[in-house]
C-alpha positions in Angstrom: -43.7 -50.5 -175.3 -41.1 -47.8 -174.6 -41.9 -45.0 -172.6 -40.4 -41.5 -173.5 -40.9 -38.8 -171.0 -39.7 -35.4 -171.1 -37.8 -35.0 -167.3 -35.1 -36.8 -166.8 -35.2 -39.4 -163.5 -32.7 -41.4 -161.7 -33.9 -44.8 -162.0 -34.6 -47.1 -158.3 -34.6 -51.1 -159.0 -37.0 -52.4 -156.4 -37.8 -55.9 -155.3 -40.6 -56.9 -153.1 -39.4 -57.8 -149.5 -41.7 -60.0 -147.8 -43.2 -58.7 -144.3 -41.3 -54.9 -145.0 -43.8 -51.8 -145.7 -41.7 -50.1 -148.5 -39.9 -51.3 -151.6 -36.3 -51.9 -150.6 -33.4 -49.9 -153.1 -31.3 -52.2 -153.9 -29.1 -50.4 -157.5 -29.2 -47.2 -158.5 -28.6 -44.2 -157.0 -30.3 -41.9 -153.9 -33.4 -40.2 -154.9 -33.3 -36.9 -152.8 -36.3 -35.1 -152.2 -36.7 -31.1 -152.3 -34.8 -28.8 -149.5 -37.0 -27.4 -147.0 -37.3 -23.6 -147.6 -37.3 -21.4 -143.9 -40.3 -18.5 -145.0 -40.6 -15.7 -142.6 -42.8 -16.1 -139.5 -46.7 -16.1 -140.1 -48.5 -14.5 -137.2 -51.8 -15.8 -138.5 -54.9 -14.1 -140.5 -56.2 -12.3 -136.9 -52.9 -10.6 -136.0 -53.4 -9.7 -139.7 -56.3 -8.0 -139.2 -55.3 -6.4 -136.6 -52.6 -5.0 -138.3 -54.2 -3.7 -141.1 -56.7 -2.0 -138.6 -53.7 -0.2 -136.1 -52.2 1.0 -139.8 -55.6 2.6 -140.7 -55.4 4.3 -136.9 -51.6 5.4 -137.3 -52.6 6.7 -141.0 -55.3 9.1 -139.1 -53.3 10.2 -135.8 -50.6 11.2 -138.1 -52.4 13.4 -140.1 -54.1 15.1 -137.4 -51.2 15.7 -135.4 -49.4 17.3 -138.4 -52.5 19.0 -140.4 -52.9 20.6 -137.0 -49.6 21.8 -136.3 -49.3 23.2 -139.8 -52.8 24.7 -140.3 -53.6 25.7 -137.2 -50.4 26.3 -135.1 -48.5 27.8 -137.5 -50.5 30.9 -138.9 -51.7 31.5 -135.3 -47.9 31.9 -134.3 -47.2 34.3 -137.3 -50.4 36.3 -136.8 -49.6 36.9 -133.2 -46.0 37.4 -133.6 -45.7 41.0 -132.2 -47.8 40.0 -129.7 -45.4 37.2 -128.2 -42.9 37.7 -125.0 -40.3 35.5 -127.1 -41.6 34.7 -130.8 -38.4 33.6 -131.7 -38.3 30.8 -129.0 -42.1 29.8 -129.8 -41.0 29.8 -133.4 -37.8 27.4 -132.9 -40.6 24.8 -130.7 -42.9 24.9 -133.5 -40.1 24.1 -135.3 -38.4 21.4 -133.1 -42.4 19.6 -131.9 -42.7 19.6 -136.2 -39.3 18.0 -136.7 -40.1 15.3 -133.6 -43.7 14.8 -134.9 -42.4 13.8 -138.3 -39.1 11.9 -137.6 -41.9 10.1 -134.5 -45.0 9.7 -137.9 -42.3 8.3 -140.5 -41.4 5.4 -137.9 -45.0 4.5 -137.5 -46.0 4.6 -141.4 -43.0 2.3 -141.5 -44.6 -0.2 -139.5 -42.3 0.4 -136.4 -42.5 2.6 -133.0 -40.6 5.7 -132.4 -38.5 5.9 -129.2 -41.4 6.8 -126.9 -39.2 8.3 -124.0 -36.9 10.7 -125.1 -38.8 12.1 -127.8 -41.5 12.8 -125.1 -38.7 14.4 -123.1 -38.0 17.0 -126.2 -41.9 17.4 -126.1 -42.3 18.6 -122.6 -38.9 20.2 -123.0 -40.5 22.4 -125.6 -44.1 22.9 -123.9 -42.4 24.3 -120.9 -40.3 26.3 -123.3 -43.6 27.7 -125.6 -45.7 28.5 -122.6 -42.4 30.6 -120.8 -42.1 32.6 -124.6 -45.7 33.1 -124.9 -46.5 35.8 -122.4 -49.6 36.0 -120.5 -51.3 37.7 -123.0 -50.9 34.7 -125.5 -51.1 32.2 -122.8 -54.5 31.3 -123.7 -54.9 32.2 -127.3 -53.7 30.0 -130.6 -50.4 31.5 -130.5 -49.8 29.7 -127.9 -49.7 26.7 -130.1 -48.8 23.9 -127.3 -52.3 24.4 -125.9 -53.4 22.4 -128.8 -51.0 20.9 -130.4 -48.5 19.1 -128.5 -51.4 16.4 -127.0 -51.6 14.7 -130.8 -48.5 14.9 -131.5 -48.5 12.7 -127.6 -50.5 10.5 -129.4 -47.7 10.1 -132.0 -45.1 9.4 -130.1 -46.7 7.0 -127.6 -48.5 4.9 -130.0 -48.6 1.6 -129.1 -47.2 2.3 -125.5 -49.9 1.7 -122.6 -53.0 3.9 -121.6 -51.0 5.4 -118.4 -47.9 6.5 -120.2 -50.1 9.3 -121.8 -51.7 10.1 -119.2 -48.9 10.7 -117.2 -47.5 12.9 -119.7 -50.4 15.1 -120.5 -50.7 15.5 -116.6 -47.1 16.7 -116.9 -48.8 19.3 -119.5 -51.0 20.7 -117.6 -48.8 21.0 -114.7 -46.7 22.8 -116.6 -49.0 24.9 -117.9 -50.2 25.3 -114.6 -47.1 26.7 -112.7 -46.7 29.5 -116.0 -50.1 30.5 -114.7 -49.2 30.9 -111.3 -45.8 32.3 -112.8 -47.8 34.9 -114.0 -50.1 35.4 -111.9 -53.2 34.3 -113.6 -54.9 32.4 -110.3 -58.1 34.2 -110.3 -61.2 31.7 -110.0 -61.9 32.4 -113.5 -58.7 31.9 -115.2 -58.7 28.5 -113.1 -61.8 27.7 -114.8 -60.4 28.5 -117.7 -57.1 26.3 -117.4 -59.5 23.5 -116.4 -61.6 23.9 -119.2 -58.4 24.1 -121.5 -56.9 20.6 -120.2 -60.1 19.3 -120.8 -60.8 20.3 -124.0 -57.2 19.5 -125.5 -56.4 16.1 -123.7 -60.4 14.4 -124.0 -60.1 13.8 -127.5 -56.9 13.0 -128.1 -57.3 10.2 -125.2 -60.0 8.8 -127.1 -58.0 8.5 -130.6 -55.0 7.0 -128.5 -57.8 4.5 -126.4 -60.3 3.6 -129.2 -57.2 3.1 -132.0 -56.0 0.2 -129.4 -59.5 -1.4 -128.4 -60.5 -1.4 -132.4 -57.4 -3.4 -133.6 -57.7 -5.4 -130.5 -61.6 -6.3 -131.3 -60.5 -6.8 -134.5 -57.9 -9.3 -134.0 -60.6 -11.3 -131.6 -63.3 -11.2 -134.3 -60.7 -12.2 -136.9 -59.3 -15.0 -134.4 -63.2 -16.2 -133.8 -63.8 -16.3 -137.2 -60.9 -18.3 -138.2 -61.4 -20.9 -135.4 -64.7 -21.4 -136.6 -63.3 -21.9 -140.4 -61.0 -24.4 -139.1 -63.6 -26.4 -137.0 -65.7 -26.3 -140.6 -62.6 -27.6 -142.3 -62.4 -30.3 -139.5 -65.9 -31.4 -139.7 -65.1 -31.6 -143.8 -62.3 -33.6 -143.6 -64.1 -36.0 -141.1 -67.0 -36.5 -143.2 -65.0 -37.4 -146.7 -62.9 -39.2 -144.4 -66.0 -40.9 -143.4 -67.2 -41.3 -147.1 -64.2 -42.7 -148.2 -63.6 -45.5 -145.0 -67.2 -46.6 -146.0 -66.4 -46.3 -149.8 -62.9 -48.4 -149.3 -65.2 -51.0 -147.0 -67.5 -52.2 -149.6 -64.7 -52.3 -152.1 -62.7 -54.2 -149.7 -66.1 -56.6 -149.0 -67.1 -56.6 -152.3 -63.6 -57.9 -153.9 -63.7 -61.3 -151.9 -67.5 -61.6 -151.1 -68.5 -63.4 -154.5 -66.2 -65.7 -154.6 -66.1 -66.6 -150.8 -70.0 -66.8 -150.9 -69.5 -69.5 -153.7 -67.1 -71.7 -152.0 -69.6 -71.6 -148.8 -72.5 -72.5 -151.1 -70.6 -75.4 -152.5 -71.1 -73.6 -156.2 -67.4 -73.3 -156.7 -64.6 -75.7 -156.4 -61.4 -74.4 -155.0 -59.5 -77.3 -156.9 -60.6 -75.7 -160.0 -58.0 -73.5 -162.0 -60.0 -70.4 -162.7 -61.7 -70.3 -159.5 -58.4 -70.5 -157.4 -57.0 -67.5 -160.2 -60.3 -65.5 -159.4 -59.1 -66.1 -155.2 -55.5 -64.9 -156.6 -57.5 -61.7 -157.7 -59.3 -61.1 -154.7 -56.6 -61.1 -152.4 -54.4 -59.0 -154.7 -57.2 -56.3 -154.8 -57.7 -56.3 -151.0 -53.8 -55.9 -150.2 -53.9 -53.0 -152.6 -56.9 -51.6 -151.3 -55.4 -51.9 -147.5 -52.1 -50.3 -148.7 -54.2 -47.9 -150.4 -54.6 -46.0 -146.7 -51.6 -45.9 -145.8 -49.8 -42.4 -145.0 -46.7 -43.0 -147.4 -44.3 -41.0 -149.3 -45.4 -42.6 -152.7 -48.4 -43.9 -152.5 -48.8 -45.3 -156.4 -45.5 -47.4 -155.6 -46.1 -48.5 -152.3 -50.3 -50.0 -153.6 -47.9 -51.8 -156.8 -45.6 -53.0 -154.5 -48.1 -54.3 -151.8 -49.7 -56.5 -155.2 -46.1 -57.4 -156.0 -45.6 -59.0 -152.2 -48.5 -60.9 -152.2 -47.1 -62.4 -156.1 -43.9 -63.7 -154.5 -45.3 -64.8 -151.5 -47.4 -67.1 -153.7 -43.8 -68.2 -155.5 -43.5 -65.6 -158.3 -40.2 -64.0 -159.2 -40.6 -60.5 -160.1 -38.7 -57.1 -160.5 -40.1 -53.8 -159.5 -38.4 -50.9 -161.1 -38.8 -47.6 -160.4 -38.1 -44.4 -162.9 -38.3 -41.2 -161.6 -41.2 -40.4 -159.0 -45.0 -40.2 -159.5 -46.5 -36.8 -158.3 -49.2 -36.6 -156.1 -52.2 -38.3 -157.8 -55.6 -38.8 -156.9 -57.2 -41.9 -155.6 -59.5 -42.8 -158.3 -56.2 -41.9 -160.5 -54.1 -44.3 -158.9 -56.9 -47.1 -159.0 -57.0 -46.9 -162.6 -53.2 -47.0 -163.0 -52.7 -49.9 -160.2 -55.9 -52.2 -160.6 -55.2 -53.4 -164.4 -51.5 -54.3 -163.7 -52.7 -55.8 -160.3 -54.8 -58.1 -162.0 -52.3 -59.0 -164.9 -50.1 -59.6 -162.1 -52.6 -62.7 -160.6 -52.5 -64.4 -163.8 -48.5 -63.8 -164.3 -46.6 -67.7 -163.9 -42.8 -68.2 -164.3 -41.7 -64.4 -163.9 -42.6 -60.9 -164.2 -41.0 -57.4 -164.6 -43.0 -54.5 -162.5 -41.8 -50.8 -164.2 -42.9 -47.7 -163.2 -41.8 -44.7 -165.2 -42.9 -41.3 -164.0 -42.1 -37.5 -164.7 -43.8 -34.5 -163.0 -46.6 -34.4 -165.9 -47.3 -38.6 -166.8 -46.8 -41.6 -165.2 -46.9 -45.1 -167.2 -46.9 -48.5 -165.1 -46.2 -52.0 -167.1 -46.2 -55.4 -166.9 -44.0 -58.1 -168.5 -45.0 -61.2 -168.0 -44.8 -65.0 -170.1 -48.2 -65.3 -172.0 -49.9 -68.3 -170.5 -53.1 -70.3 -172.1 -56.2 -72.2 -170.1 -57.7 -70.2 -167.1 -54.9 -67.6 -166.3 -55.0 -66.3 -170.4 -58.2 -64.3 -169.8 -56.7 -60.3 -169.8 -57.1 -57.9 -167.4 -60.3 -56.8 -169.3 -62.4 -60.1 -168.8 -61.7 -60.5 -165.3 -64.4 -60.2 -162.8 -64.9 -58.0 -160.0 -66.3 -55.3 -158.0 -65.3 -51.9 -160.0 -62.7 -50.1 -158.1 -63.3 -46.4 -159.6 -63.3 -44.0 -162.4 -61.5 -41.0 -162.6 -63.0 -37.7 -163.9 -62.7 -36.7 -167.4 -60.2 -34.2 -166.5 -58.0 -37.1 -165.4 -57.5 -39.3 -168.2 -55.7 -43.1 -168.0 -55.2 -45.5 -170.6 -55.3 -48.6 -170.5 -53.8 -51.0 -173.1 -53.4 -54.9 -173.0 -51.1 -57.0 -176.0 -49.9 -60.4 -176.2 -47.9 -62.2 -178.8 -48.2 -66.1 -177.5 -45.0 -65.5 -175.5 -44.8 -62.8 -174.0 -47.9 -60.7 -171.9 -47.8 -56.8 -172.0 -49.9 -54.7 -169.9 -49.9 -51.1 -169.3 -51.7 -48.0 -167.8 -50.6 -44.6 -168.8 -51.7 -41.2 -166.8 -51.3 -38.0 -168.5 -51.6 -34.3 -166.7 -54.1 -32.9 -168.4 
């Protein structure tokens, strides 16, 4: 009859208070529950998305701006270098747009923004700078690597900043690129058509990168948002059908405890003086308190169904000790019906006095019942009563059930074990 689990528990003595909704601790010592644990903020699964999406975008835009500055700027610069007004100044802005470029792609593969303003002011800074050092005769070719180059590495700098700030700042690079023409006199109809064509050329796709990066991880997060709004609605509609089930499951247990026995008193059939039809009533109304506490949005549900069964027993003028070892972990319904209903039942035919224990550890949980052994109508065990069946559990949730008596004293107990 002893029970020997492996975790250790502080033990809670409980008695039933009439009318109250929870056992009352009246020895032992405070059972304290688990500390809540702060996690870091969750900006849900769309923002997620989304995130994963601008990364992909920040991945490419990097790699552009700096494949293009190496293998393109650079061996234009070093072919043409006899050719350039200044190489050494159009070397030292290669040199400074590469070091901004990479300082500006290192924040964003970091998962944060570079300084958006000043590093576009060394940008411009050094376009004015390249365009001055490249002479008119480079002023159009590769060596004059800004033409090309300095727009992505724009794109770089600005990400995540809005539409206009780009725009702004590759109209400041072609208005710079612009007054070197008229600097050097290039203002000919054709070498306007050829500026135009340039800004065109250099800015459209770079635009579209910066535009279609933002519009993609914003679609995504949308489409990610629908989609888990719609999950959730499914999981509401779930919930509110088992819910459903399980209201119309509880009603006919709830009917079904009392209905035989009320219909035979109605009929005449049984006689309410009798001893065994007022222990089968004593049943009933146990189950159905059980059942009711059974919904009940409580801490510890197993203790509070046993302790509804153990009101209604001293309300009807029975002396008896709940005790408490350790607390039960979350079990299922049917589980908890298995474990309850037997002691519930021993507990209708208990006279004189009984003794309620609960002893539970995070991987079993065993509930018995001490009570005096009694003889006429009340001796029948737990086994022989009558009664609606109130559940099985699955195989993968096994309880045991065992019943002794020696003529004195009654034992019953149920025993869950984590499989």
């Amino acid at each position: 009859m002893s029970t020997d689990l492996r975790a250790p528990a502080p033990v809670r003595v409980l008695r039933p208070v009439p009318g109250a909704a929870d056992p009352a601790v009246v020895d032992g010592p405070a059972v304290d529950g688990p500390a809540a644990v702060d996690g870091p903020a969750v900006d849900g699964p769309a923002a997620d998305v989304a995130r994963f999406s601008d990364r992909g975008a920040r991945i490419a835009a990097v790699a552009i701006a700096l494949v293009w500055h190496t293998a393109v700027g650079l061996p234009a610069v070093l072919g043409a270098w006899s050719e350039l007004a200044a190489p050494a100044v159009v070397a030292a802005g290669w040199l400074t747009a590469g070091l901004v470029g990479g300082y500006a792609a290192h924040r964003l593969l970091h998962g944060a923004l570079p300084p958006a303003l000043p590093l576009a002011t060394v940008l411009l800074a050094v376009d004015a700078a390249d365009f001055a050092a490249a002479g008119e005769r480079q002023l159009f070719a590769a060596a004059n690597w800004a033409w090309t180059g300095l727009a992505w590495f724009l794109v770089v700098v600005l990400w995540g900043r809005p539409i206009r700030w780009m725009i702004l700042l590759l109209v400041g690079h072609a208005l710079i690129a612009l007054a070197t023409l008229v600097g050097d006199g290039a203002t000919a109809p054709a070498d306007l058509t050829r500026f135009t064509m340039y800004v065109y050329g250099t800015s459209s796709l770079p635009v579209a990168v910066f535009t279609g990066a933002a519009v993609i991880a914003t679609l995504a997060r949308d489409r990610a948002g629908t989609a888990a709004a719609t999950l959730a609605v499914r999981a509401e509609q779930d919930a509110a059908e088992r819910a459903w089930a399980d209201r119309r499951s509880r009603l006919a247990l709830v009917g079904g405890a009392a209905e035989q026995v009320l219909a035979e008193l109605a009929d005449g059939r049984a006689d309410p003086a009798d001893p065994f039809v007022q222990r089968r009533c004593v049943l009933a109304a146990t189950r159905l308190r059980r059942l009711i506490a059974e919904a009940d949005d409580v801490p510890d549900p197993l203790l509070h169904e046993l302790r509804a069964a153990a009101d209604l027993a001293e309300r009807n003028g029975l002396p008896i000790e709940l005790i408490a070892v350790g607390t039960p972990p979350p079990l299922p319904v049917e589980v908890r019906r298995r474990l309850a209903d037997p002691l519930a039942a021993a507990l209708a035919d208990a006279t004189g006095w009984a003794r309620l224990t609960v002893v539970a550890g995070p991987d079993e949980v065993a509930v018995s019942l001490v009570a005096p052994d009694v003889t006429g109508p009340r001796a029948a065990g737990p086994g022989a009563t009558s009664g609606p069946s109130i559940g099985t559990a699955g195989d993968d949730e096994q309880v045991e059930h065992l019943h002794e008596r020696d003529g004195e004293i009654r034992w019953t107990q149920t025993r869950w074990r984590r499989p």
